[in-house]
N, C-alpha and C positions, 0 to 999 in steps of 0.2 A: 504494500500500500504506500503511496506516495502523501507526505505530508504537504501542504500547503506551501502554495509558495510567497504568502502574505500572512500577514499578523490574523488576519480577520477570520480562523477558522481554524481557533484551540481543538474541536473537539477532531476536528480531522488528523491533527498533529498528535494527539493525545491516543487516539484509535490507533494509528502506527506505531506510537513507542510503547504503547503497553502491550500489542501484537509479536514487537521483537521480544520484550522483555519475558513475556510468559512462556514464550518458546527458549529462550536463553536459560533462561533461570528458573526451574518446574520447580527448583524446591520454597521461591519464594511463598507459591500459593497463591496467585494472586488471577492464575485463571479461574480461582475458586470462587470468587468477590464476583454476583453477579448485580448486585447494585452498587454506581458510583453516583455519589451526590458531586457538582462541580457545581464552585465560587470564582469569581472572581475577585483575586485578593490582590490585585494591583494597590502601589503604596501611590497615595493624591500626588505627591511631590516627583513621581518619576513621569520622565516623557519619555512619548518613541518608546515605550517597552510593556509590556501589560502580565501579571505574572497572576495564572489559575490554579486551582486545587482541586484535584477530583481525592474523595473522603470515600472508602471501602471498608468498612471492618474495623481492624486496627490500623491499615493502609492507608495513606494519603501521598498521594502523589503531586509536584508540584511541578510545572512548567515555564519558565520567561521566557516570550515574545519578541524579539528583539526586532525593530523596524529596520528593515536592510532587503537589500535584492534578494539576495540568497541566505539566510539567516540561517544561526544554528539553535536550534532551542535549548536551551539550558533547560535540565530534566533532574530531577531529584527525587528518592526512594524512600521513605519515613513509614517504619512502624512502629505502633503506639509505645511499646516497650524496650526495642530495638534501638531504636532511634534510627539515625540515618543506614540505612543498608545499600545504597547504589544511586551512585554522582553520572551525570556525562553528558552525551548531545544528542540530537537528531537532529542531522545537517537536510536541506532543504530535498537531496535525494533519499533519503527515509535511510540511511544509518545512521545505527545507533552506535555509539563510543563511549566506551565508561572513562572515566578521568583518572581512573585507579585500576593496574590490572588485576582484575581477583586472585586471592591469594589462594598458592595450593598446597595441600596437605601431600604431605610425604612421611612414613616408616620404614623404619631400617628394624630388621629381624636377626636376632645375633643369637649362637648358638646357647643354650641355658648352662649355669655355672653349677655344674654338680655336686660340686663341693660344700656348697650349703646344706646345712643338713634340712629335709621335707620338712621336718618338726618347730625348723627354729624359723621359717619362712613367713608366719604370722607376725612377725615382731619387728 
């Protein structure tokens, strides 16, 4: 899905990056959320920029607007207890780019030290 290539159509830009996102990220849960409530929580003092909130669950997700030919939308992940879970963009060709590369979990498995005695291994 291609977002907007103007300010004037959050919810089209917001359909797209939650589309990447549920597909990217299944463990977030958030194709689970099948009502979003969206605000517009633009702050009065800013121009050229208009910044919304779609509210799921514990979910809310936030979006800035930026007035520009080709803009990128700054996109941010919040859940209620979480806090922030996922920072990045959706550039006017519908990728999406986290601002952070998610971290990966890695274990190393080393042979067990037999020398311990089974008995004293609670301690």
């Amino acid at each position: 899905m291609t977002p907007p290539r103007r300010t004037s159509d959050p919810g089209l830009a917001y359909r797209c990056f939650t589309t990447n996102l549920t597909q990217a990220f299944l463990g977030f849960g958030l194709g689970q959320q099948t009502e979003w409530a969206h605000q517009d929580i633009t702050t009065a003092a800013m121009e050229g920029i208009s910044t919304w909130a779609w509210r799921g669950g514990e979910w809310t997700i936030e979006m800035t607007f930026p007035a520009a030919p080709r803009p990128a939308y700054d996109s941010v992940v919040f859940h209620q207890r979480a806090g922030t879970v996922w920072r990045g963009t959706l550039d006017a060709g519908g990728q999406v780019t986290p601002l952070y590369k998610p971290l990966v979990l890695a274990s190393e498995v080393k042979p067990c030290d037999e020398t311990i005695p089974a008995d004293t291994l609670g301690e």
